[in-house]
PyMOL Python script that loads the backbone (N, CA, C, O; Angstrom):
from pymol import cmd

cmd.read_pdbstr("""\
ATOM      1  N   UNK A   1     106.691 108.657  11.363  1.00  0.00           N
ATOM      2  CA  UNK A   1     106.115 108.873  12.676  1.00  0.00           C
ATOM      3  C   UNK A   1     104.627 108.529  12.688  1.00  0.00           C
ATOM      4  O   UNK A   1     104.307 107.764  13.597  1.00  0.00           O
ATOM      5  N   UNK A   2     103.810 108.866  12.005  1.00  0.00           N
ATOM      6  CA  UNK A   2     102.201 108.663  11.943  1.00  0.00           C
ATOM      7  C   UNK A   2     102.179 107.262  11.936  1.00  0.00           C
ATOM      8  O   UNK A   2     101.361 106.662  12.635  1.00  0.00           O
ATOM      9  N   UNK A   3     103.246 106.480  10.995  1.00  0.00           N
ATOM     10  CA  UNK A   3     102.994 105.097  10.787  1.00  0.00           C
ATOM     11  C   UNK A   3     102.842 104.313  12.072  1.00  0.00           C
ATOM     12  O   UNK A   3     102.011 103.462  12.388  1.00  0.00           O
ATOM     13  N   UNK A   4     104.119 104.957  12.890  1.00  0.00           N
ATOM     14  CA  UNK A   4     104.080 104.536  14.556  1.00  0.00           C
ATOM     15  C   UNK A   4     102.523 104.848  15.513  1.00  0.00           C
ATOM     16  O   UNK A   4     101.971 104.061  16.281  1.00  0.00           O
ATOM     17  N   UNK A   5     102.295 105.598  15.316  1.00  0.00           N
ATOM     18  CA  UNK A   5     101.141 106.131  16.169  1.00  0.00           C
ATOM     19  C   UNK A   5      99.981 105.727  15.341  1.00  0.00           C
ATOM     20  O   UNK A   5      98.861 106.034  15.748  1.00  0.00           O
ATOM     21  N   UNK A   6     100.116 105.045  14.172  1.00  0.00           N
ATOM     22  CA  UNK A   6      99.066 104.336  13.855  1.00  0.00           C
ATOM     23  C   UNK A   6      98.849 102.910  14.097  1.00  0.00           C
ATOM     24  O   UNK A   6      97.826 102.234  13.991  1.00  0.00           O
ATOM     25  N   UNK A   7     100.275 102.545  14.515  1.00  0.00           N
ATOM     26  CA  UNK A   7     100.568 101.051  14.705  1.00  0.00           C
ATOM     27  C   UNK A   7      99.506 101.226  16.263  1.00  0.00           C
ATOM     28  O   UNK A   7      98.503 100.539  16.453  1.00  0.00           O
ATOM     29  N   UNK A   8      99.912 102.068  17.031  1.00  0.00           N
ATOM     30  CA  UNK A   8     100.291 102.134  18.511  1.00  0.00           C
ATOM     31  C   UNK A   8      98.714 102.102  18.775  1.00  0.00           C
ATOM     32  O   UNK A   8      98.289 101.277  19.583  1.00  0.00           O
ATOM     33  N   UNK A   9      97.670 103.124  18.009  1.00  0.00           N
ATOM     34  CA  UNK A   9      96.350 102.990  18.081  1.00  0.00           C
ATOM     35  C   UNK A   9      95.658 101.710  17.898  1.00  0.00           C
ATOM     36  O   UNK A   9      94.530 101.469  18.327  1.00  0.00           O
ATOM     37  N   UNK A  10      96.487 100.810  17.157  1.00  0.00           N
ATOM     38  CA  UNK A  10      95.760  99.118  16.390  1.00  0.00           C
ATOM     39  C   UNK A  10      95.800  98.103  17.820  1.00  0.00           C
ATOM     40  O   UNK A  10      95.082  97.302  18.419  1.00  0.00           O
ATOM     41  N   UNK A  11      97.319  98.808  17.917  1.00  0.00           N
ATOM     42  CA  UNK A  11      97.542  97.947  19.041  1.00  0.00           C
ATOM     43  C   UNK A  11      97.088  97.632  20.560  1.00  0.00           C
ATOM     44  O   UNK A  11      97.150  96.621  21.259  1.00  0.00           O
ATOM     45  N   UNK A  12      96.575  99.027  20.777  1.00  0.00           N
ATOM     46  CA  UNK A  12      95.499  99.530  21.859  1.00  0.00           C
ATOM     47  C   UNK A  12      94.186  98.963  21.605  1.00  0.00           C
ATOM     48  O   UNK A  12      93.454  98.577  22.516  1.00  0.00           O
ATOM     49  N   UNK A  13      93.991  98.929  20.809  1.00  0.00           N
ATOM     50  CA  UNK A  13      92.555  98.649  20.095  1.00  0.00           C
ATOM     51  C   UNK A  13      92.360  97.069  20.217  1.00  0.00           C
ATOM     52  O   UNK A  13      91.456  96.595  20.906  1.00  0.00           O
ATOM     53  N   UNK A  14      93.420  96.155  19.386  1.00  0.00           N
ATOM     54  CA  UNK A  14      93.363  95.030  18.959  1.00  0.00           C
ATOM     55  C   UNK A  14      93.832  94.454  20.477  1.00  0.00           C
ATOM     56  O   UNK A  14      93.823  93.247  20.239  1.00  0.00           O
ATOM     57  N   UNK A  15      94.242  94.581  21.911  1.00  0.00           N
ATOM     58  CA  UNK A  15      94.894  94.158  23.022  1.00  0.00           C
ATOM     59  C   UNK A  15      93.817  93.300  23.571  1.00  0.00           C
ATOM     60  O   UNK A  15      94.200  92.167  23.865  1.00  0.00           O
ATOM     61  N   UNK A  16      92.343  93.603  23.820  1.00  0.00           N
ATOM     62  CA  UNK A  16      91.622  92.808  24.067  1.00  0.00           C
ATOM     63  C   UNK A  16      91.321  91.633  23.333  1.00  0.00           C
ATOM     64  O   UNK A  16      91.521  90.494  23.756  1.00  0.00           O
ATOM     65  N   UNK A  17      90.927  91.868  22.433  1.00  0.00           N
ATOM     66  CA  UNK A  17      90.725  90.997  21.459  1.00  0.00           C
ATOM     67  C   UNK A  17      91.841  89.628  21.515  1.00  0.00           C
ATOM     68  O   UNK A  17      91.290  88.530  21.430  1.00  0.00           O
ATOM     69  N   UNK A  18      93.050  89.630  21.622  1.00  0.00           N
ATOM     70  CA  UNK A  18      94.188  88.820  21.532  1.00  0.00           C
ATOM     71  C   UNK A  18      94.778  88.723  22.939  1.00  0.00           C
ATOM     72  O   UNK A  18      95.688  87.894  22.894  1.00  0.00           O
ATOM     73  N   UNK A  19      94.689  89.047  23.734  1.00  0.00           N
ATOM     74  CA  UNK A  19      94.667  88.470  24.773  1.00  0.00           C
ATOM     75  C   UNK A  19      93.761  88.373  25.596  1.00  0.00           C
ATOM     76  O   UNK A  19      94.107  87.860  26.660  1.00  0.00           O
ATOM     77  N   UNK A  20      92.622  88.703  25.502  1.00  0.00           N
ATOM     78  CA  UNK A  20      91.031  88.997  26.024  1.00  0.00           C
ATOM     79  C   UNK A  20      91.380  89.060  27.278  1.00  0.00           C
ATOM     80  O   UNK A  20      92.405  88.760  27.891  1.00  0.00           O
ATOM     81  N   UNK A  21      90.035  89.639  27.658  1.00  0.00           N
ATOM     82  CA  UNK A  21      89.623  89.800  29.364  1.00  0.00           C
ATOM     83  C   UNK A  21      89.045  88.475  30.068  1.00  0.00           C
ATOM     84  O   UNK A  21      88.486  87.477  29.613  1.00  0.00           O
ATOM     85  N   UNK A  22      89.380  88.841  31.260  1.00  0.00           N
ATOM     86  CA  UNK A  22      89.279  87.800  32.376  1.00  0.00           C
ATOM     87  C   UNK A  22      87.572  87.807  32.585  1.00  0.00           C
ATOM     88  O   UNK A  22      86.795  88.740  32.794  1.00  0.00           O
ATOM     89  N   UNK A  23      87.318  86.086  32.406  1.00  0.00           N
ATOM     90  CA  UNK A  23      85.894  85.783  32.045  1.00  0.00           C
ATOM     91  C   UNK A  23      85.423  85.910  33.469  1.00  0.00           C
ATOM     92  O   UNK A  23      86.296  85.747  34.322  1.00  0.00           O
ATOM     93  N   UNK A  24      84.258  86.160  33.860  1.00  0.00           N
ATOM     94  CA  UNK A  24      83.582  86.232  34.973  1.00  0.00           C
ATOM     95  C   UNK A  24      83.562  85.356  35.713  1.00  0.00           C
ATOM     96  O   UNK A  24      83.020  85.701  36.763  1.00  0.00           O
ATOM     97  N   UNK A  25      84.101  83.693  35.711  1.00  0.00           N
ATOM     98  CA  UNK A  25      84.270  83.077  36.500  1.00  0.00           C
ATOM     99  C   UNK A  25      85.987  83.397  37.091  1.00  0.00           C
ATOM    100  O   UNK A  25      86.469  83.164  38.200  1.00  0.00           O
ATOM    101  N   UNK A  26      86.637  84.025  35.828  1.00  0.00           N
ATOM    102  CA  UNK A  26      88.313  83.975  36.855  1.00  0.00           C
ATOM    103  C   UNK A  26      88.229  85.582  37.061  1.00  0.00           C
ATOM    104  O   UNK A  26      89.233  86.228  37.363  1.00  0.00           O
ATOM    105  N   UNK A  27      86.925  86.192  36.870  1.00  0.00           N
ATOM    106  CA  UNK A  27      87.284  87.727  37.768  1.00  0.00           C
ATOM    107  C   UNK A  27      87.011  87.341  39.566  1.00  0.00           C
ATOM    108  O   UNK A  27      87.729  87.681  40.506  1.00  0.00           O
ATOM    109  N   UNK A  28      85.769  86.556  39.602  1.00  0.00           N
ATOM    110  CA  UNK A  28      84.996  85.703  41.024  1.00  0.00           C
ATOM    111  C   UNK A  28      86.454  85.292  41.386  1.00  0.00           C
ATOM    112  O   UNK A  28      86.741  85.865  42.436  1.00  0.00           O
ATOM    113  N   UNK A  29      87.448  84.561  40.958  1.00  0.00           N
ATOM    114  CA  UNK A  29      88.549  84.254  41.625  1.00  0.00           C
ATOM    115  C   UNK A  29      90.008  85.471  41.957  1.00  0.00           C
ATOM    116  O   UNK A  29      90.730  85.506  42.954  1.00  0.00           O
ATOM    117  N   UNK A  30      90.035  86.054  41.140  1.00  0.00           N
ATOM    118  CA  UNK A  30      91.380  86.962  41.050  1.00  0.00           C
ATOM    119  C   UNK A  30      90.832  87.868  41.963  1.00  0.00           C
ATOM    120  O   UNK A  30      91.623  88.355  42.771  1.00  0.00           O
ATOM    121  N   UNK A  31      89.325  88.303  42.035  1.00  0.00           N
ATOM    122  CA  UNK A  31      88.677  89.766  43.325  1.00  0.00           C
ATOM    123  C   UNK A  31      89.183  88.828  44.396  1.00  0.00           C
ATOM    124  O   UNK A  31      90.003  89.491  45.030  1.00  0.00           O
ATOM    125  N   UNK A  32      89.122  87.894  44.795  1.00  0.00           N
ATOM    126  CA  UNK A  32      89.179  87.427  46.226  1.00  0.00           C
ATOM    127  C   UNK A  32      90.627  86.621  46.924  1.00  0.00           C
ATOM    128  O   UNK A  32      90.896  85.845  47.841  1.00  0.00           O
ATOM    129  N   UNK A  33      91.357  87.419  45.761  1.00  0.00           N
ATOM    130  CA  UNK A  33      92.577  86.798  45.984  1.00  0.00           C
ATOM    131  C   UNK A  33      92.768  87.916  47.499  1.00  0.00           C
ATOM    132  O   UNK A  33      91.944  88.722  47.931  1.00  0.00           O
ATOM    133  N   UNK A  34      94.236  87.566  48.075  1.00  0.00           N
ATOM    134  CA  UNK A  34      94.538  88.602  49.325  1.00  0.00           C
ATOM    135  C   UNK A  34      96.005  89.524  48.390  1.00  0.00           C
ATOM    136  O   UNK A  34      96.707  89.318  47.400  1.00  0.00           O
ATOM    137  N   UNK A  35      95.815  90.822  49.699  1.00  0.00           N
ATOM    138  CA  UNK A  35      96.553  91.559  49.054  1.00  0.00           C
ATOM    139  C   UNK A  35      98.359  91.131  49.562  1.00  0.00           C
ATOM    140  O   UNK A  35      98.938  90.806  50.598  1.00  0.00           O
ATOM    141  N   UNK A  36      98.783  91.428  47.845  1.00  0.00           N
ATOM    142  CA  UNK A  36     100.381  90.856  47.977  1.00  0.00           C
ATOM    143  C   UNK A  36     100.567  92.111  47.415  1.00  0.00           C
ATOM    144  O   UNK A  36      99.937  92.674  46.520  1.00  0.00           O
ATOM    145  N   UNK A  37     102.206  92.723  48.540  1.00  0.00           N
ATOM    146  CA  UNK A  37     102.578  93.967  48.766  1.00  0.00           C
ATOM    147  C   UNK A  37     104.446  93.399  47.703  1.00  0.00           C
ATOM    148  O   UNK A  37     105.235  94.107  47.077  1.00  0.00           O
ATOM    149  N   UNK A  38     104.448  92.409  47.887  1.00  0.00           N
ATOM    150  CA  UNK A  38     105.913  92.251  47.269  1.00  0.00           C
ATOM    151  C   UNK A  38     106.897  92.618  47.457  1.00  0.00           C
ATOM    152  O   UNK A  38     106.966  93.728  47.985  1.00  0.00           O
ATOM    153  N   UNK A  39     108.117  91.926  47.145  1.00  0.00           N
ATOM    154  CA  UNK A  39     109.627  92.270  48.261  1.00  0.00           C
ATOM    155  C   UNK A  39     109.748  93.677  48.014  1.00  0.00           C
ATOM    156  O   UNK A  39     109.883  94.550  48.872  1.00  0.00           O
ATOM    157  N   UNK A  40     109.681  93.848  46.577  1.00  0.00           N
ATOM    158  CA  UNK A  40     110.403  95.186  46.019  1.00  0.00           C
ATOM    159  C   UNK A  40     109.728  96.403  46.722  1.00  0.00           C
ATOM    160  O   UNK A  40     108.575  96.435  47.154  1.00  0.00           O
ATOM    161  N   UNK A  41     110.759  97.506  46.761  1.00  0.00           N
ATOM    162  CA  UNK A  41     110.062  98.487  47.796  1.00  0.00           C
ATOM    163  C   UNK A  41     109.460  99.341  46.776  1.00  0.00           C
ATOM    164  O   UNK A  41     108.927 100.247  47.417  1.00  0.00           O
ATOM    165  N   UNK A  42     109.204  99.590  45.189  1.00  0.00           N
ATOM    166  CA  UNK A  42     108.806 100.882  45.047  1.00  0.00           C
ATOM    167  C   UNK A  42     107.323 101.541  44.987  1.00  0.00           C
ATOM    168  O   UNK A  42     106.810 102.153  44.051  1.00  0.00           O
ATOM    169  N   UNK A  43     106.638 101.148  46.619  1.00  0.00           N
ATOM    170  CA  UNK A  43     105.661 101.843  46.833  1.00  0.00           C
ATOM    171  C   UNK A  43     104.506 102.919  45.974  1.00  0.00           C
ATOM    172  O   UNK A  43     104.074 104.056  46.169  1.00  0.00           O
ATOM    173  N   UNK A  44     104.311 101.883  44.974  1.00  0.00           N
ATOM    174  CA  UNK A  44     103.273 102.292  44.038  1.00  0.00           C
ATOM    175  C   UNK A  44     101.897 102.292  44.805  1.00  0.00           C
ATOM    176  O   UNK A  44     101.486 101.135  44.892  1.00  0.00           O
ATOM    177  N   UNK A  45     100.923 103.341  45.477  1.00  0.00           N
ATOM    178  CA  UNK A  45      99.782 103.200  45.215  1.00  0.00           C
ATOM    179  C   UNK A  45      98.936 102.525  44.196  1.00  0.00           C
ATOM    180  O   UNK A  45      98.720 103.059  43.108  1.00  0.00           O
ATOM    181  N   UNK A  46      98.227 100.824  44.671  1.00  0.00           N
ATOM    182  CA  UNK A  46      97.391 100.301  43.895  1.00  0.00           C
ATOM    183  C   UNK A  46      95.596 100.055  44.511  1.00  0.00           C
ATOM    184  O   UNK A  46      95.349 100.296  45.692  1.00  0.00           O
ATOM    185  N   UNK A  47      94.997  99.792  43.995  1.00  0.00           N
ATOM    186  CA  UNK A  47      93.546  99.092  44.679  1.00  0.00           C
ATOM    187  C   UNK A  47      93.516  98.056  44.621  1.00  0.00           C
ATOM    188  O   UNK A  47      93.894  97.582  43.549  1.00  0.00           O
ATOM    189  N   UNK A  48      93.159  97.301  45.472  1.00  0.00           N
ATOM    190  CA  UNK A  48      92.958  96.007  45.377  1.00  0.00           C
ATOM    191  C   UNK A  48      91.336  95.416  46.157  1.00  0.00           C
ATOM    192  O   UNK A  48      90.996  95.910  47.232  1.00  0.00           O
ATOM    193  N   UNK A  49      90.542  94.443  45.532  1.00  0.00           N
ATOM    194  CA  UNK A  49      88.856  94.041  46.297  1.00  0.00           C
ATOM    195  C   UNK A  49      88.857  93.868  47.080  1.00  0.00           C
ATOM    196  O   UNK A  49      89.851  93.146  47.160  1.00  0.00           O
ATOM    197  N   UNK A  50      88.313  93.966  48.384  1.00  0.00           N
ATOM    198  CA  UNK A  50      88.283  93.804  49.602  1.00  0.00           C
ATOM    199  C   UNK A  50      86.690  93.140  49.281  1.00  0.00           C
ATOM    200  O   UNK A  50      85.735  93.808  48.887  1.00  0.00           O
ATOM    201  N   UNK A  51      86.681  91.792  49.534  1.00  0.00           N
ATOM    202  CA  UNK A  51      85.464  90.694  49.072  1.00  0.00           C
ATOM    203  C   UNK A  51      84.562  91.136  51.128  1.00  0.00           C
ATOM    204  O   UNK A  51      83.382  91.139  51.480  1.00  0.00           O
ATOM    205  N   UNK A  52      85.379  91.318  51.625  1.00  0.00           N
ATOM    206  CA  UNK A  52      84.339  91.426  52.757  1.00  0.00           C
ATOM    207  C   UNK A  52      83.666  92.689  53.542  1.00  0.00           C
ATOM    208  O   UNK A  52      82.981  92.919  54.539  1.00  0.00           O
ATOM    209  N   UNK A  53      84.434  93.501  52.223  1.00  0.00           N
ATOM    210  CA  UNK A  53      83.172  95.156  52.351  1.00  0.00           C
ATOM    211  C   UNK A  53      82.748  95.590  50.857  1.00  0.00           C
ATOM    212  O   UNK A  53      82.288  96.719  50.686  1.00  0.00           O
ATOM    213  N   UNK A  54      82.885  94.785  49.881  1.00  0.00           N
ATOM    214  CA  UNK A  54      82.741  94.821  48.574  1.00  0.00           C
ATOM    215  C   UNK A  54      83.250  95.832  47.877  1.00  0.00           C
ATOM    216  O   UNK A  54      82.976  96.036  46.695  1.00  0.00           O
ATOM    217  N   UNK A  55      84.107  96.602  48.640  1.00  0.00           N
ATOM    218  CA  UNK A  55      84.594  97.983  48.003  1.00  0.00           C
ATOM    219  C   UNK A  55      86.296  97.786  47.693  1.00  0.00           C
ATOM    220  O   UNK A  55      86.979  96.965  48.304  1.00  0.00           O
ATOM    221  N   UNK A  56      86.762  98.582  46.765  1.00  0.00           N
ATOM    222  CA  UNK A  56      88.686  98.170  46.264  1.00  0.00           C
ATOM    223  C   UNK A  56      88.899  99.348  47.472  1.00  0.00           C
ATOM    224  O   UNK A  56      88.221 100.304  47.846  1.00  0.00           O
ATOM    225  N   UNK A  57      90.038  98.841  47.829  1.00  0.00           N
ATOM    226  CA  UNK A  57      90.739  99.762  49.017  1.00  0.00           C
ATOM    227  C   UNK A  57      92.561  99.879  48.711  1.00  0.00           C
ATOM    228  O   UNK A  57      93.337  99.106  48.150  1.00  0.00           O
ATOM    229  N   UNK A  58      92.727 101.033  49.281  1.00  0.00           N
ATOM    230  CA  UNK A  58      94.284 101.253  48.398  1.00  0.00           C
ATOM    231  C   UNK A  58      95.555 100.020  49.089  1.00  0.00           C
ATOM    232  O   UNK A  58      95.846  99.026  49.755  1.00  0.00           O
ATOM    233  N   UNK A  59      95.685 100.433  48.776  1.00  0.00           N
ATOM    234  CA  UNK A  59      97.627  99.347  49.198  1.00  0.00           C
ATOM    235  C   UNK A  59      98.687  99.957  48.620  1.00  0.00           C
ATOM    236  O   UNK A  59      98.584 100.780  47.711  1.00  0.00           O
ATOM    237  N   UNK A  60     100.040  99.469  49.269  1.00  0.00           N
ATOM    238  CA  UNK A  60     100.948 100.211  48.769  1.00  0.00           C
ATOM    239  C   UNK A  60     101.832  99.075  47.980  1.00  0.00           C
ATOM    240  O   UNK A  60     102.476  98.268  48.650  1.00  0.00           O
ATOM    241  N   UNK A  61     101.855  99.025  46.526  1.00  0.00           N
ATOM    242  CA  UNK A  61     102.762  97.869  46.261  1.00  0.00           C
ATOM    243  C   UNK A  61     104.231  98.084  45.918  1.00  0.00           C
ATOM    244  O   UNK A  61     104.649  99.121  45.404  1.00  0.00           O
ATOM    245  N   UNK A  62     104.941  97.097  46.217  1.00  0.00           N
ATOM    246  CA  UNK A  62     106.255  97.024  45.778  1.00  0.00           C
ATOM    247  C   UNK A  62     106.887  97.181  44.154  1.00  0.00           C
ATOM    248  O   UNK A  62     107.980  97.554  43.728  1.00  0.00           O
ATOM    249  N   UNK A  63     106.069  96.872  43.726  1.00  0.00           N
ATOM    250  CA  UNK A  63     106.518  96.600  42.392  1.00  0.00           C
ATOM    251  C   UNK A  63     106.865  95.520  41.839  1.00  0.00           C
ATOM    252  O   UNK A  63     107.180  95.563  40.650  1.00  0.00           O
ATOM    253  N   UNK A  64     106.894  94.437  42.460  1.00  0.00           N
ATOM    254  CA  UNK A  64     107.046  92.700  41.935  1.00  0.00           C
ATOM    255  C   UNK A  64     106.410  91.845  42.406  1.00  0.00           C
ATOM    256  O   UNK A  64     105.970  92.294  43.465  1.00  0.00           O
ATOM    257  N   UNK A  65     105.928  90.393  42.195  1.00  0.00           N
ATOM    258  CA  UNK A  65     105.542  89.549  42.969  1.00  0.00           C
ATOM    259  C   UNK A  65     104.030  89.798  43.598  1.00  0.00           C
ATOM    260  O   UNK A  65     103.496  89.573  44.684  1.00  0.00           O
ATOM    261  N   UNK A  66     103.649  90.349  42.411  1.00  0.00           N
ATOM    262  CA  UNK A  66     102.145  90.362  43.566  1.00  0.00           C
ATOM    263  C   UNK A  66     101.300  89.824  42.597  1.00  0.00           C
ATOM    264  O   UNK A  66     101.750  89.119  41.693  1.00  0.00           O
ATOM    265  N   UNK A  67      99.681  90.192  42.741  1.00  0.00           N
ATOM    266  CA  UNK A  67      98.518  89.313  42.079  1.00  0.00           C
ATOM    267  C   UNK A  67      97.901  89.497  40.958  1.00  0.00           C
ATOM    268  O   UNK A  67      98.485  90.218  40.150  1.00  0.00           O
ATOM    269  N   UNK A  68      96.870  89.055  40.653  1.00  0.00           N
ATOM    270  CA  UNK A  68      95.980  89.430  39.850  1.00  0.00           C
ATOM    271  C   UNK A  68      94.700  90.865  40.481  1.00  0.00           C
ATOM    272  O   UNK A  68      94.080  91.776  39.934  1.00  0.00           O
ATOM    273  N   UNK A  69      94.861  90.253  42.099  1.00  0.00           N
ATOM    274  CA  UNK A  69      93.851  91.459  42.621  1.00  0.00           C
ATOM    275  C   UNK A  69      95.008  92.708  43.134  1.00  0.00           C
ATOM    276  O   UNK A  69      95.523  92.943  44.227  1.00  0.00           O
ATOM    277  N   UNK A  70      95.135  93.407  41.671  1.00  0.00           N
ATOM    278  CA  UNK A  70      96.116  94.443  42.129  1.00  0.00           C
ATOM    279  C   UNK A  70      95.742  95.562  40.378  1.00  0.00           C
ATOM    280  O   UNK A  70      96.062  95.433  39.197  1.00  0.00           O
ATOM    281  N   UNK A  71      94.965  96.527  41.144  1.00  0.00           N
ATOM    282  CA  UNK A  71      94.819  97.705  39.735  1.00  0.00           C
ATOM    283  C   UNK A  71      95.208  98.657  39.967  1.00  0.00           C
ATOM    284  O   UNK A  71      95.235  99.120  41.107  1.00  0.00           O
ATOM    285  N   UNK A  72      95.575  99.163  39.065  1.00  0.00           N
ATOM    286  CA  UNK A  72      95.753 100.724  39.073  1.00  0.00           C
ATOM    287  C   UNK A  72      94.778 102.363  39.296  1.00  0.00           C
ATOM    288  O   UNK A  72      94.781 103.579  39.486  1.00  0.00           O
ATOM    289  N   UNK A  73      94.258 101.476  39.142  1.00  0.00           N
ATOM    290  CA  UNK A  73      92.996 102.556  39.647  1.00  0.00           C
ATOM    291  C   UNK A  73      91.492 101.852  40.521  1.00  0.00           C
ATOM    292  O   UNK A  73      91.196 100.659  40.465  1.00  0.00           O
ATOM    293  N   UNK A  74      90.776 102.805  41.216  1.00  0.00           N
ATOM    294  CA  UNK A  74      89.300 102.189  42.115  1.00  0.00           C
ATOM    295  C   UNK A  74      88.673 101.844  40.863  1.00  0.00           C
ATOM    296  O   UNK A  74      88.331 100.664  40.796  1.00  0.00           O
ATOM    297  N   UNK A  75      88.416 102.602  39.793  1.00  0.00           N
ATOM    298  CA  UNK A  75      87.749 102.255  38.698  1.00  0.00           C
ATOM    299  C   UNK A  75      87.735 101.265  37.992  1.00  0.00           C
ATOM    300  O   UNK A  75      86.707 100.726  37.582  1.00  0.00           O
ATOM    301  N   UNK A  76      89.153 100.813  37.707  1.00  0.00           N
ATOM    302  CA  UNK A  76      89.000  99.420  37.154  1.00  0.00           C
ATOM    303  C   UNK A  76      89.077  98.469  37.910  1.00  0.00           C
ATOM    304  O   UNK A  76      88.933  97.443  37.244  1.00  0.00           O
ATOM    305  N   UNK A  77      89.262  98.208  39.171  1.00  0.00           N
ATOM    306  CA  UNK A  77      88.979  97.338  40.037  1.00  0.00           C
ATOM    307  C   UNK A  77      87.482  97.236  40.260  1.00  0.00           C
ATOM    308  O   UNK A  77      86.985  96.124  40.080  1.00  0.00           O
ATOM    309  N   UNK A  78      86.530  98.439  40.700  1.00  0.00           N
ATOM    310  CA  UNK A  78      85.198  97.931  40.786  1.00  0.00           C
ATOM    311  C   UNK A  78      84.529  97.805  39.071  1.00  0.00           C
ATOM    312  O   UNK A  78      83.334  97.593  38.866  1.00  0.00           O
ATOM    313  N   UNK A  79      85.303  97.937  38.232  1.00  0.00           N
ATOM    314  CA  UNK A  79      84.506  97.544  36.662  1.00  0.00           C
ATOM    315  C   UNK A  79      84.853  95.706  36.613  1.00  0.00           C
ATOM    316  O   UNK A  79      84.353  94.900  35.829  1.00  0.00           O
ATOM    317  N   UNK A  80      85.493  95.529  37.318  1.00  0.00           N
ATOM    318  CA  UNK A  80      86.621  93.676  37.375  1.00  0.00           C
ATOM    319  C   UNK A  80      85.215  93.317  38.686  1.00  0.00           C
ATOM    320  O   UNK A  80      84.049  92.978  38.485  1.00  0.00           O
ATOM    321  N   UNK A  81      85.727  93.493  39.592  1.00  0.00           N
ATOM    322  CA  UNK A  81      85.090  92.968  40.717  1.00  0.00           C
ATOM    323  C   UNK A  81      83.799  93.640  41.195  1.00  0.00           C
ATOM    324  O   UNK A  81      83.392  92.612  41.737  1.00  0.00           O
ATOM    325  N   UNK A  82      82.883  94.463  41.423  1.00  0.00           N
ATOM    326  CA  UNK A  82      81.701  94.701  41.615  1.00  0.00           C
ATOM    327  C   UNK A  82      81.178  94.190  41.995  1.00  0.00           C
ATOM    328  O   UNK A  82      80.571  93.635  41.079  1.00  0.00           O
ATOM    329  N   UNK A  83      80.751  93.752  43.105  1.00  0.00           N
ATOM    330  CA  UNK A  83      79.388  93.018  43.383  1.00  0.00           C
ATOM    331  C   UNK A  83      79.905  91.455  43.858  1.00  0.00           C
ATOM    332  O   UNK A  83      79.156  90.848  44.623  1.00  0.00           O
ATOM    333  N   UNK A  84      81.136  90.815  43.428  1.00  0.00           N
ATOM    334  CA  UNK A  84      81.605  89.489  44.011  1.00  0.00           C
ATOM    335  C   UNK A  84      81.463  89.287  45.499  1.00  0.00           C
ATOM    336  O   UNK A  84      81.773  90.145  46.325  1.00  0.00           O
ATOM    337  N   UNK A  85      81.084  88.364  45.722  1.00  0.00           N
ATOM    338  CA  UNK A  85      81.169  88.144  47.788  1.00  0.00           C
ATOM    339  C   UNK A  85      81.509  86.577  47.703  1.00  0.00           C
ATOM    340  O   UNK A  85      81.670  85.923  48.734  1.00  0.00           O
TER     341      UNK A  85
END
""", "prot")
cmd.dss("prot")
cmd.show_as("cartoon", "prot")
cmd.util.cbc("prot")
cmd.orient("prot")
Protein backbone atom coordinates (compact mmCIF):
# COMPACT_ATOMS: atom_id res chain seq x y z
CA UNK A 1 0.00 0.00 0.00
CA UNK A 2 2.65 2.86 0.85
CA UNK A 3 4.34 1.72 -2.40
CA UNK A 4 0.98 2.93 -4.11
CA UNK A 5 0.68 6.20 -2.37
CA UNK A 6 4.17 6.72 -3.02
CA UNK A 7 3.81 6.10 -6.66
CA UNK A 8 0.58 8.39 -6.54
CA UNK A 9 2.65 11.38 -4.76
CA UNK A 10 5.57 11.12 -7.85
CA UNK A 11 2.95 11.16 -10.01
CA UNK A 12 1.23 14.34 -8.78
CA UNK A 13 4.42 15.85 -8.52
CA UNK A 14 6.11 14.72 -11.82
CA UNK A 15 2.39 15.74 -14.00
CA UNK A 16 3.68 19.10 -14.82
CA UNK A 17 6.81 18.48 -15.67
CA UNK A 18 5.71 15.75 -18.50
CA UNK A 19 3.01 17.16 -19.75
CA UNK A 20 3.69 20.85 -18.77
CA UNK A 21 1.50 23.83 -18.55
CA UNK A 22 -0.05 25.88 -21.11
CA UNK A 23 2.60 28.61 -22.19
CA UNK A 24 1.31 32.13 -21.99
CA UNK A 25 0.79 32.55 -25.50
CA UNK A 26 -1.85 29.34 -25.63
CA UNK A 27 -3.29 30.53 -22.10
CA UNK A 28 -4.04 34.33 -24.33
CA UNK A 29 -5.85 31.78 -26.63
CA UNK A 30 -7.73 28.98 -24.55
CA UNK A 31 -9.09 32.36 -21.89
CA UNK A 32 -10.87 33.65 -24.93
CA UNK A 33 -12.20 30.73 -26.21
CA UNK A 34 -16.45 30.86 -25.79
CA UNK A 35 -18.25 28.90 -23.38
CA UNK A 36 -19.11 25.15 -24.61
CA UNK A 37 -21.89 23.62 -22.36
CA UNK A 38 -21.84 20.10 -24.33
CA UNK A 39 -24.53 17.56 -25.38
CA UNK A 40 -24.11 15.54 -22.24
CA UNK A 41 -26.44 16.65 -19.50
CA UNK A 42 -24.41 16.07 -16.28
CA UNK A 43 -24.54 19.63 -15.13
CA UNK A 44 -21.25 20.04 -13.48
CA UNK A 45 -20.71 23.55 -12.15
CA UNK A 46 -17.48 24.94 -14.02
CA UNK A 47 -15.74 28.63 -14.51
CA UNK A 48 -14.97 29.65 -17.47
CA UNK A 49 -12.95 33.66 -18.65
CA UNK A 50 -15.20 35.98 -19.58
CA UNK A 51 -12.31 38.17 -21.75
CA UNK A 52 -14.91 41.11 -21.74
CA UNK A 53 -15.23 41.68 -17.87
CA UNK A 54 -11.90 39.97 -17.14
CA UNK A 55 -13.44 37.96 -14.42
CA UNK A 56 -14.21 33.59 -14.71
CA UNK A 57 -17.97 33.33 -14.36
CA UNK A 58 -19.78 29.98 -13.58
CA UNK A 59 -21.49 27.73 -16.31
CA UNK A 60 -23.13 24.69 -16.12
CA UNK A 61 -21.29 21.90 -18.09
CA UNK A 62 -22.41 18.77 -19.54
CA UNK A 63 -19.72 16.69 -19.14
CA UNK A 64 -18.33 16.18 -22.82
CA UNK A 65 -17.34 18.15 -25.72
CA UNK A 66 -16.35 21.27 -24.35
CA UNK A 67 -12.97 23.51 -24.17
CA UNK A 68 -9.95 24.38 -22.94
CA UNK A 69 -11.73 27.59 -21.25
CA UNK A 70 -13.49 25.29 -18.82
CA UNK A 71 -12.00 24.90 -14.85
CA UNK A 72 -12.96 23.61 -12.05
CA UNK A 73 -12.61 26.14 -9.86
CA UNK A 74 -12.56 30.60 -10.01
CA UNK A 75 -9.08 29.99 -8.75
CA UNK A 76 -7.55 28.22 -11.31
CA UNK A 77 -9.14 29.93 -13.99
CA UNK A 78 -8.00 33.47 -12.79
CA UNK A 79 -4.25 31.77 -11.96
CA UNK A 80 -4.61 30.59 -16.25
CA UNK A 81 -6.25 33.75 -17.42
CA UNK A 82 -5.80 36.98 -15.27
CA UNK A 83 -5.47 39.96 -16.79
CA UNK A 84 -5.93 38.63 -20.76
CA UNK A 85 -8.26 41.14 -22.89
Amino acid sequence: MAKYIFLCIILCITKDVVFGRPSQENAHVMCKLPEVRGRCRALLQRWRYDVSTGKCRTFKFGGCEGNDNNFTSEKACMAMCAGIR
